[in-house]
N, C-alpha and C positions, 0 to 999 in steps of 0.2 A: 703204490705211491698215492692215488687216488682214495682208498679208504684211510691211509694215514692223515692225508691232508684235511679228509673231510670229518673224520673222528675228532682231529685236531682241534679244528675250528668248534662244533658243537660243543667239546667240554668248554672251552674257552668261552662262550656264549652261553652256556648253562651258568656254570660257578661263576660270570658278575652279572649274573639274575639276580645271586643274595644280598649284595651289597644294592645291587638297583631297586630291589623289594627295601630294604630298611630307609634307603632316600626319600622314596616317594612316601612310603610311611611318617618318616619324621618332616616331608613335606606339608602332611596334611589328610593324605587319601585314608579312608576307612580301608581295610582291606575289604571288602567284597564289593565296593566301587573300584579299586584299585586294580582286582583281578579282573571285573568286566569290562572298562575302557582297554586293558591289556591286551585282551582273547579278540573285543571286538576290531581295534586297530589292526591283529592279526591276520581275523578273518577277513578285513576289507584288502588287504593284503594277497590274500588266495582270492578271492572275490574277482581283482582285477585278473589275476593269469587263466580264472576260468571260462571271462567274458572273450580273453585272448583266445580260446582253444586248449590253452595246454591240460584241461583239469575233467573230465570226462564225467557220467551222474554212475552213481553208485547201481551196483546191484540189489535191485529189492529185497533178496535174500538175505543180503548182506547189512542192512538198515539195524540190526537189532542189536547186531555184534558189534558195530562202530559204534552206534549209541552207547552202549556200555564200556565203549576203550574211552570214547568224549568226554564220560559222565566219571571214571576212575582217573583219568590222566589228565583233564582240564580242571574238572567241578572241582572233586572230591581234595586232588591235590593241592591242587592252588589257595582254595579255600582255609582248606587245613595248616597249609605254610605260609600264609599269610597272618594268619592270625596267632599263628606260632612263634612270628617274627615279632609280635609286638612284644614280648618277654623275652627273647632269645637273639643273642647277638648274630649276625651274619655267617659267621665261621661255626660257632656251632652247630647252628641250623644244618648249615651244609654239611656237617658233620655224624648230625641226626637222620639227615634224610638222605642219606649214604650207607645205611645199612641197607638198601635196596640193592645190592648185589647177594647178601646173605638170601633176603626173602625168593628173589629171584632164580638163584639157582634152587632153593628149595621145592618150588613149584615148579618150575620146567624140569625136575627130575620127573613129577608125578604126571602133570599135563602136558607134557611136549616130549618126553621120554629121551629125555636130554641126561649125559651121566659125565661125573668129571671124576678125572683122576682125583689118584690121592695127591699128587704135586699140586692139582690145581683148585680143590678145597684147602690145603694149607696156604697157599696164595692169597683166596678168600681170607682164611683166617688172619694174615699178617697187614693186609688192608683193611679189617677191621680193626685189628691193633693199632693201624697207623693212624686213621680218623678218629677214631677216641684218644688217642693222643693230642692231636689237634684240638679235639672239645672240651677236652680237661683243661690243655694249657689255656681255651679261653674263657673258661670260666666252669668249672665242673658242677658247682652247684645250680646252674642253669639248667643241667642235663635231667634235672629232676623236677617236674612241675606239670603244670597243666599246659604251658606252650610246650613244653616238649613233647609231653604225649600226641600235644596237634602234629608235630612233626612227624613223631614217627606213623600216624594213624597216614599221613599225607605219604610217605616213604613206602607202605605198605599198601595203598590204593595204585601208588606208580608200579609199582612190581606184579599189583595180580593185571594192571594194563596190559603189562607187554604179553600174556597170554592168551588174549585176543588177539592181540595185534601182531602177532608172530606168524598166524595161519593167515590172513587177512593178505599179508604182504606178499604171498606167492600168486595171489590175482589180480595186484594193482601195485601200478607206478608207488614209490615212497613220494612225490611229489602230490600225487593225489590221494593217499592215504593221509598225509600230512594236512592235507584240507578237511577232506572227512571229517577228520579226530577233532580238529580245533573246532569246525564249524557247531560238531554236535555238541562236544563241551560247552561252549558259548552260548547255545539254546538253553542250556541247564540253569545259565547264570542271570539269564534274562529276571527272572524276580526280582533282582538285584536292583536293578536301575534307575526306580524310585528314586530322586535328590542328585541323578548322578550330575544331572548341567551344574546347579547348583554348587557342587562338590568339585568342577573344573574353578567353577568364577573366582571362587573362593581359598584352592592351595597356592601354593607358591611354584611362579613357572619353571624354575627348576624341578618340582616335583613331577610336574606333566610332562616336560622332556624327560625325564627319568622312565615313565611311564609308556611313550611314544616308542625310547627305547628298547625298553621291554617287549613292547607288543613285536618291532619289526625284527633285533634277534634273539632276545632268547627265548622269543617264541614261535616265530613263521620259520627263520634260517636254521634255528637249531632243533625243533621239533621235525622239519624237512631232511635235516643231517644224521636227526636218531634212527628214523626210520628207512631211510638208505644204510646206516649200520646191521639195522636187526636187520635188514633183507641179507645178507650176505654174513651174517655170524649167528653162531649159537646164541640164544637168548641171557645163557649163564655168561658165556662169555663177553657178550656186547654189555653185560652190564658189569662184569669186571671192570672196566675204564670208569667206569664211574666216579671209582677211587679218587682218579686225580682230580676230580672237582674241589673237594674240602683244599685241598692244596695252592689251587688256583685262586680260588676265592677267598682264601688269606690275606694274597698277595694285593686280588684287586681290591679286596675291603681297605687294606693300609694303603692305596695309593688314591681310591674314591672315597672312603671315610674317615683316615689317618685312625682304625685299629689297628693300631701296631702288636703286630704277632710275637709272644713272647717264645725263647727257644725251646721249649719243650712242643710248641705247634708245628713250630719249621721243623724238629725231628721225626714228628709222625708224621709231616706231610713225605718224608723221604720213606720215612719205615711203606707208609700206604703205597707209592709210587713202586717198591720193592716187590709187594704184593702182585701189581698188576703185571709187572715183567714177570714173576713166580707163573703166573695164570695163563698166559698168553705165550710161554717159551717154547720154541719149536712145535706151534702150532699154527697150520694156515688156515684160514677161512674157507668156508664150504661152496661149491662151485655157484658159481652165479644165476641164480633164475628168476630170467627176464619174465614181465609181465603179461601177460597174453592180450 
């Protein structure tokens, strides 16, 4: 019950990430100010629970590995899907950057010696069917350009991520890995900063609550919820659920930016959702190992 509710909650705070990324965009934020008040709002987030005690210092050994989960799952991706958002409507993005379950099981076959049945590659395959459904009915010629390639360059940075972060997780808390990753990505972003006062005085304060938004869940709660997933699931399979993001974030984009989802979107979001029950069927999660 516990990892459904918490699974739950994460996609739910992922997928109206895209519709809170195009707000604060048409509010005014450049994206690479937009992703660093983001990361840093988050990090000051972990910042407090570390001064509480709850967040412990990393292993020095381990500095090099996290830098590079920081620098592929904060820098690279945000970077790149933000600026993929300025050409690409909200539902596709998330549609684009939801082939992250394809790349993902491709690599934890080779780096994590992960294998999936044949039931649960054709799952895969039926959730990809279901999101490009979704991206077509919002606009297919979208799917083709240079914001899209940001997308998917951003969708394929988050999948070689969780291959760090997968070995990482059996020596630390997901609440402290969770800080880790953001902290270090957010060092990466720092170049950034340059104009950013400036760039608050100046959007519109709805863009900045959009923004504040961002930072506390779809980035502190829900990157804290991924990583409590991937400690207790296969890597292929914690990023099967992925799926249902494009599906969510249809729904929140029509209700926070009134894109109204045309019926060829709402059918791949079901075809996609079909997928992840295909993937995930009569299979339980691997036993639990706690952090030392």
């Amino acid at each position: 019950m516990t990892l459904t509710l918490i699974t739950l909650a994460t996609l739910l705070l992922w997928s109206s990430a895209f519709p809170g990324v195009r707000a604060a965009l048409a509010g005014g934020y450049p994206p690479a100010h937009l992703v660093l008040l983001r990361f840093l709002i988050a990090s000051a987030v972990f910042l407090g629970l570390a001064l509480g005690g709850k967040i412990s210092r990393p292993r020095n050994k381990d500095l090099a590995a996290i830098s590079i989960t920081g620098f592929l799952a904060i820098t690279v991706y945000q970077l790149a899907l933000n600026y993929g958002e300025i050409t690409v409507t909200a539902g596709v993005a998330s549609m684009l950057i939801n082939t992250a379950p394809i790349w993902t099981a491709l690599m934890a076959r080779s780096f994590l010696n992960e294998h999936l049945t044949a039931r649960q590659w054709t799952g895969i395959g039926i959730g990809f069917v279901g999101v490009f459904l979704i991206g077509w009915g919002l606009g297919g010629a979208e799917m083709i350009g240079q914001g899209a390639l940001l997308v998917l360059l951003a969708s394929f940075a988050h999948s070689a991520a969780f291959m760090f972060q997968k070995p990482l997780l059996k020596r630390y808390k997901p609440l402290e890995f969770a800080a880790y990753e953001l902290w270090a990505g957010t060092l990466f972003l720092l170049p950034f900063s340059r104009g950013l006062a400036s760039t608050i005085r100046d959007v519109t304060p709805a863009a900045t609550a959009s923004v504040i938004y961002l930072g506390v869940g779809p980035a502190a709660l829900a990157y804290s919820g991924w990583s409590w997933m991937l400690a207790r699931l296969p890597a292929s399979r914690a990023a099967s659920f992925l799926y249902f993001i494009p599906a969510c974030s249809i729904v929140i984009a029509w209700l926070w930016l009134g894109e109204v989802p045309p019926a060829l979107s709402v059918l791949g979001g079901l075809v996609a959702i079909s997928g992840v029950i295909l993937v995930n069927k009569e299979s339980h999660p691997e036993p639990v190992k706690e952090a030392p």
